[in-house]
VOPAGU-2260 file (C-alpha; in pm, 1 decimal, decimal comma):
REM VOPAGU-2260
SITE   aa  ch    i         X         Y         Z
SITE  UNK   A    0       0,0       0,0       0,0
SITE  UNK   A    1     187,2     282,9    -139,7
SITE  UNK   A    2     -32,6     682,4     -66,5
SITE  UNK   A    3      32,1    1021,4    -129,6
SITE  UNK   A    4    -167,9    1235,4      68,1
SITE  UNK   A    5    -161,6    1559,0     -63,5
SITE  UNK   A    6    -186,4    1909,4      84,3
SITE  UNK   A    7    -312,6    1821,0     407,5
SITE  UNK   A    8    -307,0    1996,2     728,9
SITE  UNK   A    9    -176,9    1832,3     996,5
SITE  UNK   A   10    -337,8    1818,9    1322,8
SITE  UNK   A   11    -136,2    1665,0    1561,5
SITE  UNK   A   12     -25,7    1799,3    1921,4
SITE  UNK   A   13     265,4    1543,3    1919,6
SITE  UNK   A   14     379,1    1618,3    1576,8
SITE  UNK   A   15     651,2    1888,4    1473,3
SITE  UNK   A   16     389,7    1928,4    1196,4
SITE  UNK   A   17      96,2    2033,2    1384,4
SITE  UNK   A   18     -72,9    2290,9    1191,7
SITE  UNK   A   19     158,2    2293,7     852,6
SITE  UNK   A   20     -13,5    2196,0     481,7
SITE  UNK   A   21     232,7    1928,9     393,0
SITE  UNK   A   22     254,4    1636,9     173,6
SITE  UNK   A   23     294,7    1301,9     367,6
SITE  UNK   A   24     418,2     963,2     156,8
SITE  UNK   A   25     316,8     630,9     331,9
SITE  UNK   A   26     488,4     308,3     197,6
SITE  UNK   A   27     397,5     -33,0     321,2
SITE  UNK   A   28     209,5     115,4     604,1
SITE  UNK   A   29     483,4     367,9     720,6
SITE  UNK   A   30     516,5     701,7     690,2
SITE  UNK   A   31     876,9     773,6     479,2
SITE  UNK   A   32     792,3    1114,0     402,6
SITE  UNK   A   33     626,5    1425,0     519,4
SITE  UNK   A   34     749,0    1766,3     268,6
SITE  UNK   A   35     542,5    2021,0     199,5
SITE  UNK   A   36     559,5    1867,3    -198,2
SITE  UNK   A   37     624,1    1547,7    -290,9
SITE  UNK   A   38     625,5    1425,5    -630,8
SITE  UNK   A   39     388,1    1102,9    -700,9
SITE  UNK   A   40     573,3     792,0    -865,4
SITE  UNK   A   41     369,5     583,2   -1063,2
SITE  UNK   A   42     285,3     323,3    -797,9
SITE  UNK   A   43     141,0     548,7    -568,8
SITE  UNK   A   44    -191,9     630,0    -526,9
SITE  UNK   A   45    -260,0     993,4    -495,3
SITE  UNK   A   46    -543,3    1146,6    -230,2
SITE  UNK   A   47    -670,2    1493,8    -281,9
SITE  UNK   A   48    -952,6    1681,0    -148,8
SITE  UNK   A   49   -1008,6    2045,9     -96,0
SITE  UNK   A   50    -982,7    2194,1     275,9
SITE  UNK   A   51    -813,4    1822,5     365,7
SITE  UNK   A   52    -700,7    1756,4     710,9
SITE  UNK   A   53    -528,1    1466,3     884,6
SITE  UNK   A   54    -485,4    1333,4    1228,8
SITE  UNK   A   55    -359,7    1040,0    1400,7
SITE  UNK   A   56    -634,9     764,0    1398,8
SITE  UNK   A   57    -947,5     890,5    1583,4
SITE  UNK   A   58   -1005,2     586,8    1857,2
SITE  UNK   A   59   -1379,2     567,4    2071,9
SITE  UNK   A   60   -1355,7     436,1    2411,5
SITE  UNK   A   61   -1750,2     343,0    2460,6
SITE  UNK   A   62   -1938,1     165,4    2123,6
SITE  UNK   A   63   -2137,0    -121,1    2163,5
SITE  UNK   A   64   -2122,9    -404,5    1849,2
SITE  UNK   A   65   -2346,1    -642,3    2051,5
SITE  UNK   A   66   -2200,8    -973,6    1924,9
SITE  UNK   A   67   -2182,2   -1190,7    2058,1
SITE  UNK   A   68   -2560,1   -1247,9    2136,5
SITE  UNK   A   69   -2788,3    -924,9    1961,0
SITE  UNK   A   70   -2610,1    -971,4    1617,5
SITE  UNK   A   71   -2967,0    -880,3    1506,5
SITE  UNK   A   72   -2897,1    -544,2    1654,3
SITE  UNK   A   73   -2508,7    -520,2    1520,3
SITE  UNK   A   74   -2224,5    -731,7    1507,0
SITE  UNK   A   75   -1842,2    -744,9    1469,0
SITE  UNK   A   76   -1820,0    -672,9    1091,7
SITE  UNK   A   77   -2110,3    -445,7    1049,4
SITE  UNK   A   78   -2002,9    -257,7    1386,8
SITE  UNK   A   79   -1625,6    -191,1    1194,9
SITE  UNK   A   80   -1769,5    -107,3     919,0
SITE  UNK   A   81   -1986,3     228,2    1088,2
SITE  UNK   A   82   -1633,0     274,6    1267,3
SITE  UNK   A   83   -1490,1     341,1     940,5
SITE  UNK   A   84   -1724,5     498,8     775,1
SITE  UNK   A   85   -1726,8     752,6    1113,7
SITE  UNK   A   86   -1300,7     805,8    1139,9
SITE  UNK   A   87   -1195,9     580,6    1380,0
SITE  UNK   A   88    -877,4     364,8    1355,5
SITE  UNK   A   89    -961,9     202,1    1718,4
SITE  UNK   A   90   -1244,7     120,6    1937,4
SITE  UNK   A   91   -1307,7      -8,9    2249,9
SITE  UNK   A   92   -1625,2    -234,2    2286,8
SITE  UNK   A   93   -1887,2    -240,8    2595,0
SITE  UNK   A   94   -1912,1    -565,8    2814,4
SITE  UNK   A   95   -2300,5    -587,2    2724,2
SITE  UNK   A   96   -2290,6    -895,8    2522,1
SITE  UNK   A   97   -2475,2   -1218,5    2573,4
SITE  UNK   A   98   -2266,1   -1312,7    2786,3
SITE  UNK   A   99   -2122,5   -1063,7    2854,1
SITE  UNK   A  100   -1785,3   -1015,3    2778,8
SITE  UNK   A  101   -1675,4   -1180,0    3184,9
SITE  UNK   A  102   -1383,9   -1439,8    3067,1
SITE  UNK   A  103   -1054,6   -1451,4    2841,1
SITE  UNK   A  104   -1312,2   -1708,6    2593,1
SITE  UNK   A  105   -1503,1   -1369,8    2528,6
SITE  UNK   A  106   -1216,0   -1166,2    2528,9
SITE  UNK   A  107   -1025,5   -1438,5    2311,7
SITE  UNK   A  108   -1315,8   -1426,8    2053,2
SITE  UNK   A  109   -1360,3   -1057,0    1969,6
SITE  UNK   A  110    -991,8   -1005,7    1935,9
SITE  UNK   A  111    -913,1   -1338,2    1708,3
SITE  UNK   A  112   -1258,7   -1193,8    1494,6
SITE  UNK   A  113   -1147,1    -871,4    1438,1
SITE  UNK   A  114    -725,5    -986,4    1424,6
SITE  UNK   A  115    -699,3    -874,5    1026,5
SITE  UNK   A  116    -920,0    -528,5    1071,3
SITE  UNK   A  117    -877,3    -184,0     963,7
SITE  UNK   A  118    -969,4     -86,7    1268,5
SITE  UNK   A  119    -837,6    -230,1    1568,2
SITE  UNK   A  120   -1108,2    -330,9    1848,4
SITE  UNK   A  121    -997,0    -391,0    2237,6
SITE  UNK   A  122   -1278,9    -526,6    2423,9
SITE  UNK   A  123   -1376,5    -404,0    2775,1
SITE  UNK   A  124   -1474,4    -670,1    3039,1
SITE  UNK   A  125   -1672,4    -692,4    3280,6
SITE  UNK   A  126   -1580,9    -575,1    3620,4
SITE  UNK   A  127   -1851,4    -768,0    3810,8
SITE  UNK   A  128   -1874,5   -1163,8    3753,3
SITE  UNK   A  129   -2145,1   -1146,6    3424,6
SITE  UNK   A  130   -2223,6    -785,6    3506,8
SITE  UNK   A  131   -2446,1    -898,9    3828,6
SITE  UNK   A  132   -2272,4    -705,1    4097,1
SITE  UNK   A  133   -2186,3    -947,2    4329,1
SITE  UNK   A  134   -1780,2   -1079,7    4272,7
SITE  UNK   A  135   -1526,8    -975,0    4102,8
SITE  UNK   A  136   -1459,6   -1090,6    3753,4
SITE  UNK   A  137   -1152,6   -1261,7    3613,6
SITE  UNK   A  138   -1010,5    -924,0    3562,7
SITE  UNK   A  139    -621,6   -1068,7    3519,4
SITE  UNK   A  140    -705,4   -1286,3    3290,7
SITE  UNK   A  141    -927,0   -1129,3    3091,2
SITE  UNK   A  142    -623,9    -840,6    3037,5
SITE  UNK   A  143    -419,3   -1128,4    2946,5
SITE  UNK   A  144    -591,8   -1228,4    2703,6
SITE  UNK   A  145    -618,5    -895,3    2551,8
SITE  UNK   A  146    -875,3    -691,8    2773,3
SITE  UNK   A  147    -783,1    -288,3    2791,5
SITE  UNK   A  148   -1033,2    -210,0    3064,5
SITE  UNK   A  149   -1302,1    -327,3    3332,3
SITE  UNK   A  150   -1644,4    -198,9    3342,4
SITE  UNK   A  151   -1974,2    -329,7    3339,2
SITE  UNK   A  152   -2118,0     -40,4    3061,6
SITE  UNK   A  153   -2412,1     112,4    3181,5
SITE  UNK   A  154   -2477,5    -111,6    3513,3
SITE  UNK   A  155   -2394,5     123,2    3744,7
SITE  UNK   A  156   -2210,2     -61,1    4056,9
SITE  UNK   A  157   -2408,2      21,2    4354,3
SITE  UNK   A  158   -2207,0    -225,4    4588,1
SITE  UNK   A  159   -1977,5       9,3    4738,0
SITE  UNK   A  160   -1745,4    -221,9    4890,6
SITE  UNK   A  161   -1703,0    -445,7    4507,7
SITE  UNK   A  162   -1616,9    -107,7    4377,5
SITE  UNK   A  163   -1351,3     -67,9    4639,1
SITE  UNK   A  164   -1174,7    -413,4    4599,0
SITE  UNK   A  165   -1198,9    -407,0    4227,2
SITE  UNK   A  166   -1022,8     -76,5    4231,8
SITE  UNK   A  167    -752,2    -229,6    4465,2
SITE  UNK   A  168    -712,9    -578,6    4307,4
SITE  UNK   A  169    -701,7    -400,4    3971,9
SITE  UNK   A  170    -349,3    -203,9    4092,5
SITE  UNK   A  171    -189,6    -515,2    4103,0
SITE  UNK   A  172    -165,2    -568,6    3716,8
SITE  UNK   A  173    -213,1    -203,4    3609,0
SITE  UNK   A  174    -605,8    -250,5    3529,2
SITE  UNK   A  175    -865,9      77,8    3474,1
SITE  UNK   A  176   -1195,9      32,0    3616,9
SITE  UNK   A  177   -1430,6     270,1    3420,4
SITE  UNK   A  178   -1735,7     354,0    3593,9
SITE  UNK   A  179   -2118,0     493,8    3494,7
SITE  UNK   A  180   -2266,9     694,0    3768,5
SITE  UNK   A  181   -2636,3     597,5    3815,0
SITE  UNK   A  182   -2802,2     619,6    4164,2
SITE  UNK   A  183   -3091,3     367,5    4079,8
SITE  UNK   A  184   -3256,1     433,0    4425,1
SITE  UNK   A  185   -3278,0     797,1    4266,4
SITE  UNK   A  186   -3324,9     779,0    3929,0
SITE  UNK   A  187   -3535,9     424,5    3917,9
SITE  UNK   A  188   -3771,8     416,8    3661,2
SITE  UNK   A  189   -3705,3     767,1    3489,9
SITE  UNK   A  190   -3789,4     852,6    3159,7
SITE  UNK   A  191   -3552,9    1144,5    3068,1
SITE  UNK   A  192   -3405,1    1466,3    3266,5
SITE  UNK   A  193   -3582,6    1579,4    3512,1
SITE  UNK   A  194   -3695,6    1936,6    3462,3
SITE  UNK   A  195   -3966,5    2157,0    3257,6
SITE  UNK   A  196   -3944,3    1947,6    2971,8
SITE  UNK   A  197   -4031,6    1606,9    3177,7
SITE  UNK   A  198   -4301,6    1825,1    3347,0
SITE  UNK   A  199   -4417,7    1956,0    3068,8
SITE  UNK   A  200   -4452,4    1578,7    2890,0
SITE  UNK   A  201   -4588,9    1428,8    3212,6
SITE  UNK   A  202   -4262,8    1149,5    3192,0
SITE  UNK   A  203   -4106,1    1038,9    3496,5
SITE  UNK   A  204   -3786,6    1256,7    3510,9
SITE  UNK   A  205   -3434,8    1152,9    3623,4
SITE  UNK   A  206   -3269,1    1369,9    3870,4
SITE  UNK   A  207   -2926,5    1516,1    3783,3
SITE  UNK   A  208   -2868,8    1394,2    4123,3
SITE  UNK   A  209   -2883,7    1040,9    4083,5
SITE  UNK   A  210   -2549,5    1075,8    3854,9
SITE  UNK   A  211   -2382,2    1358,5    4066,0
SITE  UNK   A  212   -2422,8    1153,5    4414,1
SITE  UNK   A  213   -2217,3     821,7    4249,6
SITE  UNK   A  214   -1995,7    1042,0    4080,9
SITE  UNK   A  215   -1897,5    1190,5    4448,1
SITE  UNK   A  216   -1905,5     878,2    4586,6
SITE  UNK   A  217   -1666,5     706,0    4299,4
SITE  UNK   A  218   -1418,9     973,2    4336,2
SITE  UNK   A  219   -1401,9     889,9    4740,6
SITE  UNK   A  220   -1310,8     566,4    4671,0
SITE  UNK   A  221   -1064,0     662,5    4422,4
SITE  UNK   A  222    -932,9     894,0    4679,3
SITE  UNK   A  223    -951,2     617,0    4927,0
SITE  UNK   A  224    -757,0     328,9    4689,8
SITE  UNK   A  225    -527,6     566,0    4600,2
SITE  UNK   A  226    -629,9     436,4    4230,7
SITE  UNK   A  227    -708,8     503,4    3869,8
SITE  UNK   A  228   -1077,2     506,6    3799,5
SITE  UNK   A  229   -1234,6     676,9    3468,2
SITE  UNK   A  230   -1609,4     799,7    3499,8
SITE  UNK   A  231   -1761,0     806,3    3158,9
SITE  UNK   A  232   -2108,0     906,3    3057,8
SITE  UNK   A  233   -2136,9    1239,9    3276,0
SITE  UNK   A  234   -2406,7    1466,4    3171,1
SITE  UNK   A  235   -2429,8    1723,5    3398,6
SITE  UNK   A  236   -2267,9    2042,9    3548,6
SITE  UNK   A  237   -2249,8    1961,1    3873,2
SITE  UNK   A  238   -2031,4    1601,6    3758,7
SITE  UNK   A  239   -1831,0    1845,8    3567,6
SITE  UNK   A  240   -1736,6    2048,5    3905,8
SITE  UNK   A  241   -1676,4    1726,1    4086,3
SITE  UNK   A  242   -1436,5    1602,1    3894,6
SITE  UNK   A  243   -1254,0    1912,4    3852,9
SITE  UNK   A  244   -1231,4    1948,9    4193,1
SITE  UNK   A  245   -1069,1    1581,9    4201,6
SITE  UNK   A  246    -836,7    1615,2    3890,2
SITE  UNK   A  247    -719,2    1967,7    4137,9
SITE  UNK   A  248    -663,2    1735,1    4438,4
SITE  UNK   A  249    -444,5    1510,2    4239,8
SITE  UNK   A  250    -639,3    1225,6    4232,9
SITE  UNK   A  251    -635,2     998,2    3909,9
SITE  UNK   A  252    -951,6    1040,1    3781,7
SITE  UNK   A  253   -1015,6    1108,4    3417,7
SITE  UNK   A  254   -1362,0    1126,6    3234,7
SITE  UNK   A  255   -1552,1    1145,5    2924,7
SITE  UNK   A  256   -1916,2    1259,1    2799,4
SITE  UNK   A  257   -2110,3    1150,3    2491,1
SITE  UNK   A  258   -2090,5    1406,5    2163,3
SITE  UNK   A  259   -2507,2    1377,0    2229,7
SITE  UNK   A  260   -2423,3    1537,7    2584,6
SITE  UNK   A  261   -2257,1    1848,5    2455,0
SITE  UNK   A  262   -2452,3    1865,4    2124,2
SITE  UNK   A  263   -2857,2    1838,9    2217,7
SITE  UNK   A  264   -3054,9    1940,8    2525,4
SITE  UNK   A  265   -3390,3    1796,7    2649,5
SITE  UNK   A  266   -3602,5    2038,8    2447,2
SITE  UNK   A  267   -3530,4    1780,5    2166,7
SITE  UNK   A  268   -3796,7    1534,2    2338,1
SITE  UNK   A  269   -4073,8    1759,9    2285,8
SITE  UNK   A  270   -4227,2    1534,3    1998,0
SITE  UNK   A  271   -4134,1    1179,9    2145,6
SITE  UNK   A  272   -3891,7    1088,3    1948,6
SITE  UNK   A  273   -3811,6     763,7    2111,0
SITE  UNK   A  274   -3433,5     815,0    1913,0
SITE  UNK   A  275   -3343,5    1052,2    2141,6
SITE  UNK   A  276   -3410,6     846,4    2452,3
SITE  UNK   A  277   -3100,8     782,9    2641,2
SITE  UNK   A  278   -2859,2     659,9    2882,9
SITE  UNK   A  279   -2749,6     923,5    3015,2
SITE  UNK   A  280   -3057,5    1116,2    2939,1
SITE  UNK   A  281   -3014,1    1448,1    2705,9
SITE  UNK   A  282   -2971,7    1729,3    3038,6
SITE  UNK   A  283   -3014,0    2115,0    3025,9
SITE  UNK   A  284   -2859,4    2351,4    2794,5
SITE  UNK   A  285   -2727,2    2500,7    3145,3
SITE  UNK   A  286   -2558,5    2108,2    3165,3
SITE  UNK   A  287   -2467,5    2102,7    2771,5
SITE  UNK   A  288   -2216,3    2480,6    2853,7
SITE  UNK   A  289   -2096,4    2335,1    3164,0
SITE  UNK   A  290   -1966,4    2009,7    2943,6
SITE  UNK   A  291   -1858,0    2239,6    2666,7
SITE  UNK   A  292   -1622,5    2383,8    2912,7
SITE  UNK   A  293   -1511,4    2126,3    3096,6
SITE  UNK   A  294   -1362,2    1986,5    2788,7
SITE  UNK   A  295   -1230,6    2335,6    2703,5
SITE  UNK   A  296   -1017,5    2347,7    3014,2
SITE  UNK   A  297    -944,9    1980,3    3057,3
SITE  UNK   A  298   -1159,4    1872,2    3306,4
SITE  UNK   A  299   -1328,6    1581,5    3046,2
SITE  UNK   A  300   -1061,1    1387,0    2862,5
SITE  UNK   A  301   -1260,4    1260,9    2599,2
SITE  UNK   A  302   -1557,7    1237,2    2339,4
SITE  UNK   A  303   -1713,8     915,9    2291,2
SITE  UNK   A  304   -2002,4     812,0    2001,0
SITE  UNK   A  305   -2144,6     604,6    2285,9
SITE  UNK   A  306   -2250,0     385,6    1985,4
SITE  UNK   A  307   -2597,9     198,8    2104,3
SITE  UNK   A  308   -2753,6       4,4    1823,8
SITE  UNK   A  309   -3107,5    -115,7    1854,7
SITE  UNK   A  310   -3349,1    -320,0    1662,4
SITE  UNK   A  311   -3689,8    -150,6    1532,6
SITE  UNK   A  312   -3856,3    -364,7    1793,1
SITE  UNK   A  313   -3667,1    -185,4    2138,8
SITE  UNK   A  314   -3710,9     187,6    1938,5
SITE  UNK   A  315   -4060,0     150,8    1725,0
SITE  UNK   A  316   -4259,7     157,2    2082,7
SITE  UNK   A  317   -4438,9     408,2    2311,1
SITE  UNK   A  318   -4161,8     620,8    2447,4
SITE  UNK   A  319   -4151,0     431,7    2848,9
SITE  UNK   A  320   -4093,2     118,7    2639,7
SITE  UNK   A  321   -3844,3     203,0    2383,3
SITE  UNK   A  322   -3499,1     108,8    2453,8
SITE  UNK   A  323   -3209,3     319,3    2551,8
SITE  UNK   A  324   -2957,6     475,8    2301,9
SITE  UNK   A  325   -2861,7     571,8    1944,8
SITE  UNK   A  326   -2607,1     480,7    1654,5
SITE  UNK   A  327   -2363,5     757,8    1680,4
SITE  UNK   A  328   -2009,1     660,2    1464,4
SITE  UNK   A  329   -2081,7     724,5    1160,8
SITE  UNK   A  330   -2229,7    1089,6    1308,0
SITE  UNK   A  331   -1968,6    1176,1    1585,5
SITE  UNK   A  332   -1698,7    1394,9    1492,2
SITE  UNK   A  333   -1993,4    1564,2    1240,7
SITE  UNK   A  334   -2214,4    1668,8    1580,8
SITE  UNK   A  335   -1926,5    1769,9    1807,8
SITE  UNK   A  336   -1782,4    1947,7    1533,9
SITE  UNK   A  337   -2107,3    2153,9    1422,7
SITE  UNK   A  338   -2204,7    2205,2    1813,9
SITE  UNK   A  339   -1870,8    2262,0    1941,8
SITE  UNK   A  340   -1915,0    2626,3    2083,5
SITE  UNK   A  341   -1559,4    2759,8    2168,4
SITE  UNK   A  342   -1432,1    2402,2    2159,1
SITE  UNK   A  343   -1097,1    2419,1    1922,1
SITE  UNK   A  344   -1070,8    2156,4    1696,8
SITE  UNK   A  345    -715,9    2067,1    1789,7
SITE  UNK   A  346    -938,0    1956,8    2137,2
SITE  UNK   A  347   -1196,6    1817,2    1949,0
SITE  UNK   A  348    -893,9    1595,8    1826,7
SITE  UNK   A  349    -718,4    1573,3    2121,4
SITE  UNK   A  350   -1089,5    1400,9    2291,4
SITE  UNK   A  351   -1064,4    1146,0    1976,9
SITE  UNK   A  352    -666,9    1057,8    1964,7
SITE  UNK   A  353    -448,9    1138,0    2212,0
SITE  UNK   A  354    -617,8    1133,0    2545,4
SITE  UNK   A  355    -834,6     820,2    2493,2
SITE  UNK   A  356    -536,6     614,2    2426,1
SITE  UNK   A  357    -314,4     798,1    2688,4
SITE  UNK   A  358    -591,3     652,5    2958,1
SITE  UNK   A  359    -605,9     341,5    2796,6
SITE  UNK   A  360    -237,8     267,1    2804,0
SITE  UNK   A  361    -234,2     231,4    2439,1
SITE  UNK   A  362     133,3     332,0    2204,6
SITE  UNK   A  363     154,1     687,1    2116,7
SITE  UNK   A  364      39,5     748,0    1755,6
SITE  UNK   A  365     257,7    1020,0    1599,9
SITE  UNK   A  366     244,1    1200,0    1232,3
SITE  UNK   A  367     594,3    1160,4    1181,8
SITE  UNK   A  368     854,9    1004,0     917,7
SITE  UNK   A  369     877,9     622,7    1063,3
SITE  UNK   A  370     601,1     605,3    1217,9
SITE  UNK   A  371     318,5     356,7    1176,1
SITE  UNK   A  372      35,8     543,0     913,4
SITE  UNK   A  373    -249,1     533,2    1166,9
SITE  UNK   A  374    -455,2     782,3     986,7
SITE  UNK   A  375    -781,9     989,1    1015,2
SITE  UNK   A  376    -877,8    1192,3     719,9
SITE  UNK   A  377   -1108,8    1517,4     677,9
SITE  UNK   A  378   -1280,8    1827,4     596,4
SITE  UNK   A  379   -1384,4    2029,5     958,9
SITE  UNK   A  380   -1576,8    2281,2     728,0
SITE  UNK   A  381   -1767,2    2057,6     433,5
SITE  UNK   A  382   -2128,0    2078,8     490,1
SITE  UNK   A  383   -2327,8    1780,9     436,0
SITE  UNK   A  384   -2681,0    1617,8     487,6
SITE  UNK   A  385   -2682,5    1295,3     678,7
SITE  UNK   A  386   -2904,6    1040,8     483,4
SITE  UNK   A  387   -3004,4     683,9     537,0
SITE  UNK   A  388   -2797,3     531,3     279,8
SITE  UNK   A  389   -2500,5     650,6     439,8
SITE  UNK   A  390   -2603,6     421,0     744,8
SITE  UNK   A  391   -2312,4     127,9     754,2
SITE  UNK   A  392   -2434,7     -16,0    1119,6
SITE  UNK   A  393   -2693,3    -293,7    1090,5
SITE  UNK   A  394   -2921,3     -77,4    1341,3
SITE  UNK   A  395   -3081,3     294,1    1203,7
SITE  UNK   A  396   -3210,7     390,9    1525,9
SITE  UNK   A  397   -3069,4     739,0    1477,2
SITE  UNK   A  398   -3261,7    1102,9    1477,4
SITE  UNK   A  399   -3035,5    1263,5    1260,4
SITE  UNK   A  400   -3136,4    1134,8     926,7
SITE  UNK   A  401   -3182,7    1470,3     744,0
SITE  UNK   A  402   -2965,7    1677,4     955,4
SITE  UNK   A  403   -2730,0    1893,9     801,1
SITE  UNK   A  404   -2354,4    1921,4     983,6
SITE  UNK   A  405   -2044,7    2086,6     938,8
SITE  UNK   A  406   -1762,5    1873,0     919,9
SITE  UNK   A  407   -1753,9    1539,5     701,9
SITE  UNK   A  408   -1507,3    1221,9     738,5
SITE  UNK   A  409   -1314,4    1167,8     419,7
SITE  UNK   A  410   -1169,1     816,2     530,2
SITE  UNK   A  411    -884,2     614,6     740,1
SITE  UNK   A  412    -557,8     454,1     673,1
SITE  UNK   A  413    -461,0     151,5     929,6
SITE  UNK   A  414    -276,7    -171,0     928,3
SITE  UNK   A  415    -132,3    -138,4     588,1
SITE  UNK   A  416    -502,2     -76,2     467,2
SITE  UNK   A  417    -702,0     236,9     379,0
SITE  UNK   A  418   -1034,7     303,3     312,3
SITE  UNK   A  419   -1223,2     658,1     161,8
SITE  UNK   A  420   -1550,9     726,2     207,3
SITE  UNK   A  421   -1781,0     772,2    -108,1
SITE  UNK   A  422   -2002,0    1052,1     -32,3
């Protein structure tokens, strides 16, 4: 695989390029070149588009691909193939399988499925034994057999003292427990946020209080271990302040929201669109500036697609019975990007590529001569209607079919592979 990208601006905060229009050569999957012109030989193929920009490979730390056990919903190849479409080189997949993913067999099989990809997928497993709660899962050797994390997705863990040992047994072997913050003796059976626009639709709201009260209490037993914890999925301002006032402390706490946090707020639910029903629900526009900032001065790490496919069956009911979550790859970067306030877009990049795989533990990606062409192509200023056909997951549940965005993914280049999109 011989490339010659051409006139692209970099966008790289580890790269002595960052910012420059250059020309960058890859041969064999390795970057030999970067000049600002380089002439094409006649094995290499040439990639031009106006306004292009590159980055390191964009990698999501929360997307759900379902398989094994809800293929019907998504699966392993259908699941890579929205990655791609959407930018990103690297994913890390949920524990909510059937089973869930609680052993190294689980483990084993995503990673030997997925072993020839052009983008590369590290499962999460479980932190609880088959997400119940009770024990510990076989944490060690799940991350011997190729597990980057412990979590068990959206089950919040409401035993206190199994989030405490997990956090110290995990120390042992360098393990990151990621956590979702959900007090379900508050929240229970809510419907969305609770505020005018739950009052207003007469649905059961869910207190910003019910996430703000486990995010307190994770942090105090991060404080307490003396350990690394991540808290994904935060949706509100006061979450924000909590974990700035941790990250101030010195504690090792990191964090990331979902581009739906900091893109839509609840006023989107006024006509039941069961699509927009989520897990964390869609909060304030008072919550959505509070998350805009918090990435703008560091306080959230990252921005993940939080990638929830779902069958018409879980979406297609009355809105208390439709299923959490939405699709969101193929539609990330496109609704951070055209909702991104005074978010930069070397941040916006930053959420996507450096940090995730900084918490993760992952190899520094670089856009250098000799490194490894882990690329992310695109155009942060195309505008562009999102349409059904453009769909790659198996799942459409989705309310942005028809939206118009700002900022379009032009393709990837990983593993000695590349694919462009064909818009």
């Amino acid at each position: 695989m011989n490339l010659l990208i051409k006139s692209a601006t970099i966008i790289d905060s580890n790269s002595t390029h960052n910012g420059k229009t250059m020309d960058v050569l890859i041969e064999n999957g390795i970057i030999v070149s970067i000049k600002s012109k380089i002439n094409a030989e006649k094995n290499v193929k040439v990639i031009e588009a106006d306004n292009l920009h590159i980055s390191t490979g964009w990698f999501d730390m929360q997307v759900n691909f379902c398989d094994p056990g809800f293929e019907h919903k998504e699966d392993l190849e259908t699941g890579i193939e929205a990655a791609t479409a959407g930018g990103f080189t690297g994913v890390a997949v949920v524990s909510s399988t059937n089973p869930p993913i609680h052993s190294k067999s689980e483990v084993q099989y995503i990673k030997n499925k997925t072993a020839d990809s052009i983008v590369d997928v590290y499962p999460i497993g479980t932190l609880s034994y088959r997400q119940e709660g009770n024990d510990i899962s076989e944490m060690y050797d799940m991350q011997q057999a190729g597990a980057i994390a412990f979590s068990d997705d959206k089950k919040s863990v409401g035993n206190a003292g199994l989030l405490m040992r997990a956090l110290l047994y995990a120390q042992n072997f360098g393990g990151l427990i990621i956590t979702h913050c959900d007090e379900k003796s508050i929240s229970q059976d809510g419907q969305i946020n609770e505020g005018e626009t739950s009052t207003k639709l007469g649905l059961k709201g869910i207190p910003a209080l019910a996430e703000e009260v486990m995010v307190n209490r994770n942090i105090f037993l991060a404080e307490y271990t003396n350990a690394p914890i991540h808290i994904s999925n935060i949706s509100t301002g006061k979450s924000v302040e909590l974990i700035r006032q941790a990250k101030a402390k010195g504690l090792k706490v990191t964090a990331s929201v979902n581009a739906y946090n900091i893109a839509i707020d609840d006023s989107a639910l006024n006509n039941f669109d069961s699509n927009y029903k989520l897990n964390p629900p869609l909060r304030t526009k008072s919550d959505l500036e509070a998350l805009r900032k918090g990435i703008v001065d560091g306080t959230i790490d990252c921005i993940t697609s939080d990638h929830r496919p779902q069958d018409i069956e879980s979406k297609n009911l009355e809105f208390d019975n439709a299923s959490n979550g939405m699709i969101g790859l193929e539609t990330c970067f496109s609704l951070i990007n055209s909702n991104k306030g005074k978010i930069k877009l070397e941040q916006i990049i930053d959420s996507i590529t450096v940090n995730p795989r900084n918490i993760l533990k992952l190899p520094l990606l670089k856009i250098a001569e000799g490194e490894k062409a882990n690329i992310t192509l695109f155009n942060p200023t195309m505008e562009w209607t999102f349409e059904k056909k453009y769909i790659h997951s198996k799942s459409a549940n989705t309310p942005f079919i028809g939206t118009k965005f700002i900022g379009k993914v032009l393709g990837i280049i990983n593993n000695k592979q590349s694919h462009l999109n064909k818009y």
